[in-house]
N, C-alpha and C positions, 0 to 999 in steps of 0.2 A: 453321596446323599441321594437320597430311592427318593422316586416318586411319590409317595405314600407318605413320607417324612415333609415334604414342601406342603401336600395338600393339608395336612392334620398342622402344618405352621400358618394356613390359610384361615384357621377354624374362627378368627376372629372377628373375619367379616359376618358371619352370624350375628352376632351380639352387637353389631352398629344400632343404632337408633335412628329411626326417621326424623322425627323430630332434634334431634342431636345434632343431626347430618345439617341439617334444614337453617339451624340456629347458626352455627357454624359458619354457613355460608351469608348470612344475614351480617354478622360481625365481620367478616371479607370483606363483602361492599361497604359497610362503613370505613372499615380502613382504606379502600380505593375513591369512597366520597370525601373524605376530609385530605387525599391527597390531591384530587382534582379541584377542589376549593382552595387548597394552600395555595397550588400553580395558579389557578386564574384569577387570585387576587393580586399575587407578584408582579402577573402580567398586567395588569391593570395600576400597578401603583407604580412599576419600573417601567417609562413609556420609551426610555432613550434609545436609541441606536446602538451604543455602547450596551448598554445593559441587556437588550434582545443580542448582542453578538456573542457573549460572555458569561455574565450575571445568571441571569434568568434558564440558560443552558446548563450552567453547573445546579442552581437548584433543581432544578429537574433531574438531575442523575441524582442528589441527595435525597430526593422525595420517592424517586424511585428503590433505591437501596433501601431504604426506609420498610417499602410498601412490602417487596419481595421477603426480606427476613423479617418483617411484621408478621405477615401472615404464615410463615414456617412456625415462628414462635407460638401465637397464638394459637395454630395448631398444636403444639407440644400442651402447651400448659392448659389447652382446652380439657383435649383427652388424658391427661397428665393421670388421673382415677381410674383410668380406663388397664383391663389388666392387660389386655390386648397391644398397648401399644409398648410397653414390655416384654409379652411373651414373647418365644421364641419362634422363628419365620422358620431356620434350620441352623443346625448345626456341625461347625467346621471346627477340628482340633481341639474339642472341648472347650468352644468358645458359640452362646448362644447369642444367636443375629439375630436381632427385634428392627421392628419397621424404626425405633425410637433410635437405635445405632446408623443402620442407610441415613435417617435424614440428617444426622450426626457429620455421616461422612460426606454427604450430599452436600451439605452446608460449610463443609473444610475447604473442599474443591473449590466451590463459587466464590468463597469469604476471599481465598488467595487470591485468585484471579482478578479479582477487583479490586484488592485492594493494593498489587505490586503493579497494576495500571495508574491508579491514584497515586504512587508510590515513584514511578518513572515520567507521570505526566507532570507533576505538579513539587516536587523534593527535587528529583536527583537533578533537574536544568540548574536548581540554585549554585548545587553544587559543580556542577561543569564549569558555570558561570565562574565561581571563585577562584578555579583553580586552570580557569581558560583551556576546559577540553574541548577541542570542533566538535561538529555536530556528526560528523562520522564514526570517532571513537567513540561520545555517548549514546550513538543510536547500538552501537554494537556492547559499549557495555548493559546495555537497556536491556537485550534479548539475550544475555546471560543471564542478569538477574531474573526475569520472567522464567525461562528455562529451568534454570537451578530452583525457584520458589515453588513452580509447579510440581516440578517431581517428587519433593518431599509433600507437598500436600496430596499428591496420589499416594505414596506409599504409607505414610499416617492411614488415610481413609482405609486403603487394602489394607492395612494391619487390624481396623476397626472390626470392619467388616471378614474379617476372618481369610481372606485370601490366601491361596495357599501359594508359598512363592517357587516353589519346585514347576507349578504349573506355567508360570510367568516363565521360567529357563527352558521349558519345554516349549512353550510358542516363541521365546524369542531363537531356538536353534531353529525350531519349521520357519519360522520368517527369514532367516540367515539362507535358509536354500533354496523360497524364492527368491529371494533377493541374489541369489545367484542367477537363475533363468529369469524367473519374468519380473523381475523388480530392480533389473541392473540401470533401465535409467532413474530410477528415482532414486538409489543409494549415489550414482553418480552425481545428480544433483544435488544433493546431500550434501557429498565433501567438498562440491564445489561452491556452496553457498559458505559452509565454514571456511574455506580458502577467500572468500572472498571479504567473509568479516571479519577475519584476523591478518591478513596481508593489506587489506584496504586499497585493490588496483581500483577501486572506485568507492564512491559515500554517496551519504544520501545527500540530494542537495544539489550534488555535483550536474554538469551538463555533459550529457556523451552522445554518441553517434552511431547508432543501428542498421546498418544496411539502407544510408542514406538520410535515415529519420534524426532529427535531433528531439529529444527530451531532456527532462530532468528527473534524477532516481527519487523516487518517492518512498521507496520500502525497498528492501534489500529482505527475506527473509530464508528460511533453510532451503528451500524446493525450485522458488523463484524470484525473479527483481521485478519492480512495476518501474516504468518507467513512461511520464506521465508527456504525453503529447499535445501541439495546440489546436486545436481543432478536429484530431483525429482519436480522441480516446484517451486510453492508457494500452502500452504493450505490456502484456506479462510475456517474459522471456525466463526459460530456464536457465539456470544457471550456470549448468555446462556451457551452452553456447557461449557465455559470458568468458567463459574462461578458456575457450579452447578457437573463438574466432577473432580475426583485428576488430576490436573497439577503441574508438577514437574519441578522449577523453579530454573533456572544454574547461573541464574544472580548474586547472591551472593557469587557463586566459582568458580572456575575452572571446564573448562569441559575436558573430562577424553574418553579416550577409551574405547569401549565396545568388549573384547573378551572375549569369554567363551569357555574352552576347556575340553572336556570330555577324556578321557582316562580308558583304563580295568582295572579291580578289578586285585590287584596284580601288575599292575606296579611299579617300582622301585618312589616312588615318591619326594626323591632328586635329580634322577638323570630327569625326567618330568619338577621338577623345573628348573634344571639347563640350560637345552633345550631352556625351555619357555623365561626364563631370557636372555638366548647368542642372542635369535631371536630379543627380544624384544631390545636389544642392537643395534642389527646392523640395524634392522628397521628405527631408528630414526638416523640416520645416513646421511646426506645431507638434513633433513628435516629440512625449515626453519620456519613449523608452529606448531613446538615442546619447550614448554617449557623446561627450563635447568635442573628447579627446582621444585617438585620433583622427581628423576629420576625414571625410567619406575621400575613400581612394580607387584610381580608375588606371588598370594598368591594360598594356599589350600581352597577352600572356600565351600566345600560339601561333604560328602561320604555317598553312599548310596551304594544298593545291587549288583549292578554291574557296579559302574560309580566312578570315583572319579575326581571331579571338579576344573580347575586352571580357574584363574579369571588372564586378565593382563591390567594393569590399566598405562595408558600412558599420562601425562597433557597434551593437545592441543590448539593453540590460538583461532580457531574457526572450524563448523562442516565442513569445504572446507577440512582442513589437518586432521578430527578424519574422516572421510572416506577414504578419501586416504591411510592412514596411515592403517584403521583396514585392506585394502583390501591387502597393504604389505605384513602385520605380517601375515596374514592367508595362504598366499602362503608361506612366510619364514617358519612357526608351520608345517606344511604341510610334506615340505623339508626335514625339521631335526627331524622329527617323523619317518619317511620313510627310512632315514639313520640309523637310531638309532636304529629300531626293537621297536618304541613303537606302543604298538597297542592301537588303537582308542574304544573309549568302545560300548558294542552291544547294536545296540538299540531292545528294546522289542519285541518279536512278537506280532500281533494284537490276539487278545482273540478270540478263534472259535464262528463262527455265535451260536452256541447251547450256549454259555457261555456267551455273553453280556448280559444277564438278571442275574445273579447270583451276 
């Protein structure tokens, strides 16, 4: 296709109308004023708590889908007279591309897209529900169907739009040999996120363990995993890591407190337990993200040359209440070490500069 051929498919913007244009846009903002009227009557007639967490959230996405292919349509059937918006832009294999085909195929793309999220968000849980799939294998059959929807609605639109598909086998072989030099982590991420939605060493939902960090997966997707923290974010981790480091996986028990308490060589270490145990009592004490069952445990768990080790192990329902909770007990431990005359154990001195090579 020459240059000369795109510009003379151009020739139509000549022939717009100011006032056409003008009108046009006039009928837009109507359709965007009777959608912000519809929303802020809702809002004002649905005042409940329930209704703003839910309610009022989904008509706002219906008013919005509304508004978007409102105003594509009403562009079509505005200009709909207009020869321009038939004529031809350029033409591929004997097949002429008008602006009225793009927004044809423009409109295939988006329609899918929204409507197999409507289609996963709001259908396919019925159906897990009935048929009791966890939430791991429908999160993963979720992103098949999205996958599989999408690419037929890309290749529909490229067929509309004339695409030529030899050209398509022609960048996916130059993509094939970056993807050998500079694209080898991301095709590795790739099959390692497919290894990980069809093997399922993890789901979403589940509690795992990061190079110390505990979270829970929130997304699993082809590239990478989010995995969402309590007070520090979310981690996006690639995928390879996921699959090529030890990850330590909570989904199968209970998750548990992390203290670790050191004490001097020589403390009474009944009376250490006992401390540890009263603390670990009262900690859990108005906490509502404390299991009942099994009650907080306070073991001996190390003795070495100048340190002897309590470990207190507390069930939690999620890592929102095992932080909160650890930052409790360690001011409670703290407290009744201080009262009690138990000393804290010494840490080490560092080895003199002349002795780190020995």
């Amino acid at each position: 296709m020459g240059d000369n051929q795109m510009i003379h498919g151009l020739d139509f913007l000549k022939n717009l109308s100011l006032k056409g244009i003008l009108l046009f846009f006039v009928y837009v903002f109507i359709i965007f004023a009777v959608k912000w009227t519809v929303l802020f009557i809702f809002k004002k007639v649905y005042t409940s708590g329930k209704s703003k967490g839910s309610f009022i959230p989904t008509v706002e996405a219906i008013l919005n889908w509304l508004t978007f292919y409102g105003t594509i349509l009403l562009f079509i059937f505005y200009f709909s007279r207009e020869k321009w918006l038939f004529a031809p832009i350029y033409k591929v294999k004997g097949i002429d591309v008008s602006l009225f085909l793009i927004l044809v195929a423009f409109m295939i793309i988006t329609f899918a897209n929204r409507i197999v999220k409507v289609f996963n968000t709001h259908v396919m849980p019925l159906a897990y529900k009935r048929f009791h799939v966890d939430a791991g294998t429908g999160y993963t059959i979720n992103r098949l169907i999205y996958y599989i929807v999408m690419m037929i609605a890309i290749m529909i639109s490229f067929a509309i739009v004339g695409f030529n598909w030899k050209a398509i086998a022609v960048i996916f072989s130059t993509l094939g040999i970056g993807v050998g030099f500079g694209l080898r982590n991301v095709a590795a991420n790739f099959i390692s996120g497919l290894i990980i939605l069809f093997e399922k060493p993890l789901e979403v939902g589940e509690v795992i363990e990061v190079d110390g960090k505990t979270g829970v997966v929130t997304k699993i997707k082809l590239r990478s995993t989010s995995i969402k923290l309590y007070k520090e974010g979310t981690l996006i981790i690639p995928n390879q890591y996921l699959i090529e480091n030890l990850i330590r996986n909570l989904g199968g028990e209970k998750l548990y407190t992390n203290i670790t308490v050191g004490v001097a060589y020589g403390t009474d270490t009944k009376k250490a337990e006992a401390l540890l145990q009263e603390a670990a009592n009262r900690g859990i004490e108005g906490e509502e993200g404390v299991f009942p069952d099994p009650p907080p445990s306070v073991r001996l768990t190390d003795i070495q040359e100048s340190t002897l080790t309590f470990s207190v192990a507390i069930p939690v329902k999620n890592t929102e209440s095992k932080e909160k909770l650890e930052d409790k007990l360690r001011h409670l431990i703290v407290s009744s070490f201080y009262k009690n005359d138990i000393r804290p154990a010494d840490v080490p001195d560092e080895p003199e500069e002349g002795n780190k090579g020995d």
